[in-house]
DODREN-332127 format. One record per residue (C-alpha): x, y, z; residue in one letter. Coordinates in steps of 0.25 Angstrom, whole numbers, plus 2048, in hexadecimal, padded with zeros to 3 digits. Example, Ala and Ser with C-alpha at 12.3 -4.5 7.8 and 13.67 -1.06 7.14 Angstrom:
8317EE81FA;8377FC81DS;
//
This chain:
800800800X;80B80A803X;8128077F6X;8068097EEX;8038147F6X;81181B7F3X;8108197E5X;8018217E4X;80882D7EBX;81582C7E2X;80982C7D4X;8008377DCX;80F83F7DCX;81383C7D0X;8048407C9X;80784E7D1X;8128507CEX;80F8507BEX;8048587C0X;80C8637C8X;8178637BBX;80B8637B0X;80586E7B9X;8128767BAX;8168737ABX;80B8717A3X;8008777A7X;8078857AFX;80B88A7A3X;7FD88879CX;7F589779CX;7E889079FX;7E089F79FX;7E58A3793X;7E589578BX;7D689578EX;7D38A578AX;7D98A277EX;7D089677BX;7C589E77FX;7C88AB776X;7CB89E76BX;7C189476CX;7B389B76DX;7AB8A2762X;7AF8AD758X;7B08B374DX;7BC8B0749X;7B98A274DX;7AC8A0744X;7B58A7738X;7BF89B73BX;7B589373AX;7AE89872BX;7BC895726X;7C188972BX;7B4883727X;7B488971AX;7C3883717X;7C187671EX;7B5872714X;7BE877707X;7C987070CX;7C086470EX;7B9866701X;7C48686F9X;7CB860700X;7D8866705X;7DF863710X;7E687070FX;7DB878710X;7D686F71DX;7E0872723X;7DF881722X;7D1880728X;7D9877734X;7E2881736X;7D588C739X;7D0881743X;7C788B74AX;7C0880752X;7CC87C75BX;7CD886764X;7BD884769X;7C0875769X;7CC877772X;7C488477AX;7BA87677CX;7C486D782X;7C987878BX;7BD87D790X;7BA86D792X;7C686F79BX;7C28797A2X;7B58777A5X;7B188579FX;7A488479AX;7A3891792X;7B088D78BX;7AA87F786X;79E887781X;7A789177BX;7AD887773X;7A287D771X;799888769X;7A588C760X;7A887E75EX;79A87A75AX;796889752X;7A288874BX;7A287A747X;79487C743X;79888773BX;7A187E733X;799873730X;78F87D72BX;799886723X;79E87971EX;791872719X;78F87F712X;79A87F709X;799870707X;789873703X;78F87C6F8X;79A8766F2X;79B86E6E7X;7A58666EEX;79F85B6F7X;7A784F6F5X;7AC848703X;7BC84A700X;7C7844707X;7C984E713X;7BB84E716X;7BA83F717X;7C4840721X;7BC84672BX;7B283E72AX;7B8831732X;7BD83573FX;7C482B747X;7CC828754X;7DA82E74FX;7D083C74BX;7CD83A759X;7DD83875EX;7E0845756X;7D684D75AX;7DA84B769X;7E984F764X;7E585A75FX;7DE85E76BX;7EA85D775X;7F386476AX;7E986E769X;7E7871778X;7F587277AX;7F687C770X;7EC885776X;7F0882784X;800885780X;7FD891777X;803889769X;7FA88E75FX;801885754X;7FD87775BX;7EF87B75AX;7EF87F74CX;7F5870749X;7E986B750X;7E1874749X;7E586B73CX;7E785D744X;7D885E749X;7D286373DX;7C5869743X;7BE870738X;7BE86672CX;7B585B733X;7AC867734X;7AC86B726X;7A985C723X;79E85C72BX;799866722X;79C85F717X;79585471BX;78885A71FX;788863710X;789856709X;78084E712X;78A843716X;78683F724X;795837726X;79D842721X;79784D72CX;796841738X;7A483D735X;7A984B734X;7A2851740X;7A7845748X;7B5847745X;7B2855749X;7AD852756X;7B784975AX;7C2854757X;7B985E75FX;7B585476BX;7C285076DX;7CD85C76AX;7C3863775X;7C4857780X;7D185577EX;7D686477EX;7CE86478AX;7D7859790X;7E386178CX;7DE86D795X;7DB8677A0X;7EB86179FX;7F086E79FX;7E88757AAX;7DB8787A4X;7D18767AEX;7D98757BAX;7CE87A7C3X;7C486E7BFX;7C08647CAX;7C38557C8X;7B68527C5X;7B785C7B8X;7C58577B4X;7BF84A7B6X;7B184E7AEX;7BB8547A1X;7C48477A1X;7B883F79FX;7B2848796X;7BF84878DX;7C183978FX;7B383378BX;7B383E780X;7BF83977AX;7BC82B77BX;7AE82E775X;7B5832766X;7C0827768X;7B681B768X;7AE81E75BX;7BB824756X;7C3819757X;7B980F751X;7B8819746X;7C9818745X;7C7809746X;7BD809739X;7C4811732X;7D2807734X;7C97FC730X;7C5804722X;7D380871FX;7D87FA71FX;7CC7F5718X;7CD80070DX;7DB7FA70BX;7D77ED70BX;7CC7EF6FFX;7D67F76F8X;7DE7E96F7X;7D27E36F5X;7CD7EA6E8X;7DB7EB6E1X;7DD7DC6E4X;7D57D76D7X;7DC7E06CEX;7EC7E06C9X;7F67E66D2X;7F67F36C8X;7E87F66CBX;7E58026D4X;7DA8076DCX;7D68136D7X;7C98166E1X;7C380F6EDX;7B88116F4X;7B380A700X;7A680E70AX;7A9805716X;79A80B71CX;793803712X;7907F3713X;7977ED70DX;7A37F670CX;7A27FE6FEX;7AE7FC6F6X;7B18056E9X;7BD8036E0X;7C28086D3X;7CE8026D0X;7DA8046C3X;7DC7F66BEX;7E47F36B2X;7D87E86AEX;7CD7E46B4X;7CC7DA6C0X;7BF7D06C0X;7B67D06CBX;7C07D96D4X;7B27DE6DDX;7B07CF6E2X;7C17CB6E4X;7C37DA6ECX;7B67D76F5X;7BC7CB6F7X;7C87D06FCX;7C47DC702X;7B97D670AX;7C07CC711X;7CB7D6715X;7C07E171AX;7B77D8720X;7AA7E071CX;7A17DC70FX;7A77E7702X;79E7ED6F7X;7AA7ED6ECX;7A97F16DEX;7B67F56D7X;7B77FE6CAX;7C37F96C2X;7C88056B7X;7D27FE6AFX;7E08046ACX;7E580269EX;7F380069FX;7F680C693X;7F281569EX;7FE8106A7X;7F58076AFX;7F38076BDX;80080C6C2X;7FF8186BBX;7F181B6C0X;7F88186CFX;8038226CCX;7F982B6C7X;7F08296D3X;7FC82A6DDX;8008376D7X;7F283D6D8X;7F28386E7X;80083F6EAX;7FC84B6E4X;7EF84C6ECX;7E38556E7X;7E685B6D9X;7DE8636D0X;7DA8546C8X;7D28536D5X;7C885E6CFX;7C98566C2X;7C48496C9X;7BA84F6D0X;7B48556C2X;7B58466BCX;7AE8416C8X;7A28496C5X;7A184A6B9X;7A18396B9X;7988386C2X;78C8426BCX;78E8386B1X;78D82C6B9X;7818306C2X;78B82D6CEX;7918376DAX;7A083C6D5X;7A68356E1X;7A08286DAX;7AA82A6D1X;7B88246CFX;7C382E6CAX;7D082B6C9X;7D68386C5X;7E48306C5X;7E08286BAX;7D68336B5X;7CA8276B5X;7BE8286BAX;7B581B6BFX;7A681D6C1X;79A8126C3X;78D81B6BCX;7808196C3X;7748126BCX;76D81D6B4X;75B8196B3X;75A8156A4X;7698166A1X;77080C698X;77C80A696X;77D81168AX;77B81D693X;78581A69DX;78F819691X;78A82668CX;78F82D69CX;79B82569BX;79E82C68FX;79A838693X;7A483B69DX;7AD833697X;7AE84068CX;7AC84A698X;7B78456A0X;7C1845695X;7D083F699X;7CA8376A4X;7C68266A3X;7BA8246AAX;7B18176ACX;7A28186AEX;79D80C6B3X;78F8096AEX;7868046B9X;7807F36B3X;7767F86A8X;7717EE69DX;77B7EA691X;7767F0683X;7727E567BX;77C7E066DX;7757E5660X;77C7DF654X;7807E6646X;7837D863FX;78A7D1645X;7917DC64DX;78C7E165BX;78A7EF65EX;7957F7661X;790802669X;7867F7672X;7957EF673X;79A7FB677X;793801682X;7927F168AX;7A17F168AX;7A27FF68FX;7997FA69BX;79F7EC69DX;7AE7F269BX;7A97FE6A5X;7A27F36B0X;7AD7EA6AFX;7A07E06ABX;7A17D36A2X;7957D5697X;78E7C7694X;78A7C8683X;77D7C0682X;7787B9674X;77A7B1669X;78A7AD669X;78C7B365AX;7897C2661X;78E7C166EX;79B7BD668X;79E7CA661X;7987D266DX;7A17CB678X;7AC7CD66FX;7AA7DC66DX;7A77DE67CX;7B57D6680X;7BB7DF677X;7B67EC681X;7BC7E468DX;7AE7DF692X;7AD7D1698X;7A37CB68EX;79D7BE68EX;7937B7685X;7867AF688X;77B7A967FX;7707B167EX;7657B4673X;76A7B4666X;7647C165FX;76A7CB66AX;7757CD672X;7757D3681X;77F7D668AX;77F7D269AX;7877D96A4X;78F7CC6AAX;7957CA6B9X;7997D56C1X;7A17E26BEX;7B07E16BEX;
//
């Protein structure tokens, strides 16, 4: 008993003794009074603040819109809700009510602000197209979380110490403003997971940057003249906040983990049926959906047969869920340097980042799909390559005489570029004969829709006039076959499934 109790004095002396030094080192330089006058004057609402406000919200929808990282950062930079966030956490320390309404009004008229001015401009523009950096914001997960609490503690220290510069890097770090202007976005074009995920993210930076901060005074002094009930009251506070972002956070980090390797693994699985030169040149997969939708468009020097079946095969025993797989194959001529050539082209594009071909691709996109009856994101471009891939939508009364015709079309409005409209499964034109010789033009437009499908034809009819027909259709590259049929027509089946 004596040892034991020996070794409790010698833990209560040593626990006072660190708290005398960080009392006497740490926290006896700090200017408590005039770190929190200066959060007052700083973190309340004026008109220099709503100004701030208009123009990081005005940049940070451009910069998103455009997108630029550049010009997100520059709205980053502006960061006018940071210091109501941080006048939060340290009115959190101090018990001062009047502070966290101070704060909290800013906080929530100036965010509302935002997400207005921002569904505004989104409303107007012709620009609606959920880019890269917007997609970004829509996810966040436990390591948003881990940076937001960093930032948080760099942040405080900043304000406490005086060093302006730290809090400007947290100003970019944190990022405050964006997921705002996405939530904008979301709600001007009516996309509930956009604005959900966006405003989550949002939240998590606001919840815990304030929590934390509020932490961070409290270690330096703020708030000394709390009882230990209220200290007790803010730890607890700080602590089940915190844990209630990490848990869904983190099983948000663990889904995502689990679609990154399974994204890889599809990738594998979707080049396996083709030669080692073939590429991928764009893959789509919406792992909300069941099955998992998987779309692909891939660079082949030739054809692969039944390559849907032999990469679900693959892929779905590697991912462990049912797939919905379909693969478009655009097939590389090997005059045009083949599929390393488009690779190098591709790599280049990527190294260079956004170009003005962007623009260019974007018009393509468009224009293809007006023709197409389909959304321009439905449509494949590969502005490496400058080839376009678009799967048209079933036109009432349409045949495919008509889908030819669109095919055409853009095909002479898109000069310089190769594109390959896929016809939806519309019925063969029947085989008309001059003598003994079938019509071209019938010829003609099956081979462009069994070539464009990757589809076998089967030629039904008496064998003397199916020969010549299966004949002229292997000559266009189509997979025809014959069968008996009547002897004074011939007609033409679509056969198995699309390659």
């Amino acid at each position: 008993m004596a040892t034991t109790g020996a070794s409790v004095r010698r833990r209560r002396s040593t626990g006072a003794t660190l708290r005398r030094w960080w009392s006497m080192k740490v926290t006896g330089g700090v200017a408590h009074a005039e770190v929190l006058d200066r959060l007052t004057a700083q973190s309340g609402w004026s008109g220099r603040y709503l100004f701030h406000i208009v123009i990081a919200a005005g940049i940070s929808i451009l910069g998103l819109l455009l997108p630029s990282s550049a010009v997100l950062i520059g709205a980053m930079l502006i960061s006018p809700l940071m210091m109501p966030i941080l006048g939060l956490g340290f009115g959190i320390a101090t018990f001062d009510l009047a502070e966290i309404r101070r704060a909290g009004l800013a906080l929530a008229l100036g965010s509302l602000i935002a997400i207005v001015l921002s569904t505004a401009f989104v409303a107007v523009s012709p620009l609606q197209t959920v880019t890269g950096e917007i997609a970004a914001r829509t996810r966040p997960n436990l390591f948003d979380l881990m940076v937001a609490m960093l930032s948080a503690i760099a942040g405080a220290y900043g304000v406490i110490r005086g060093q302006g510069g730290t809090v400007v890097g947290v100003a970019i770090a944190i990022a405050l403003m964006p997921p705002l202007a996405v939530v904008g976005f979301g709600i001007a074009t009516w996309n509930g997971p956009v604005a959900g995920g966006a405003l989550l993210l949002f939240m998590t930076n606001l919840v815990s940057m304030a929590l934390v901060a509020g932490g961070m005074a409290r270690l330096y002094g703020f708030g000394s003249h709390l009882s230990p009930q209220q200290t007790r009251l803010q730890g607890t506070l700080i602590v089940v906040g915190l844990l209630a972002l990490a848990v869904p956070l983190g099983i948000a980090l663990r889904q995502i983990a689990w679609e990154s390797v399974a994204r890889r693994q599809i990738r594998e699985a979707v080049l396996a049926p083709f030669p080692r030169e073939a590429r991928i040149s764009q893959l789509d997969i919406d792992f909300d959906t069941q099955p998992v939708t998987v779309r692909a468009a891939v660079l082949t020097p030739r054809f692969a047969r039944n390559a849907d079946g032999a990469a679900i095969r693959a892929a779905g025993s590697a991912v462990g869920r049912r797939l919905d797989l379909h693969i478009d194959q655009l097939r590389v001529g090997e005059d045009e340097g083949g599929p390393q050539a488009a690779q190098i082209a591709a790599a280049r594009t990527t190294d260079l980042g956004a170009t003005p071909a962007t623009g260019e691709r974007d018009r393509v996109a468009r224009r293809i799909a007006l023709l197409a009856g389909v959304a321009p994101d439905a449509v494949l471009v590969d502005g490496a390559t400058r080839r376009a891939l678009v799967r048209m939508a079933p036109l009432p009364g349409a045949t495919l005489a008509t889908y030819r015709a669109l095919a055409d079309r853009a095909a002479a409005e898109l000069d310089g570029w190769r594109l390959t409209m896929v016809p939806p499964v519309t019925a063969l034109p029947p085989i008309a004969f001059d003598g003994d010789t079938p019509d071209a033009t019938a010829v003609s437009l099956a081979g462009w829709a069994a070539t464009t499908r990757g589809q076998p034809v089967i030629v039904r009819g008496a064998p003397a006039r199916t020969a010549p027909v299966v004949e002229a259709l292997r000559q266009k590259g189509v997979d025809a076959t014959a069968e008996r049929g009547p002897a004074r027509s011939v007609t033409l089946d679509w056969g198995g499934a699309a390659q």
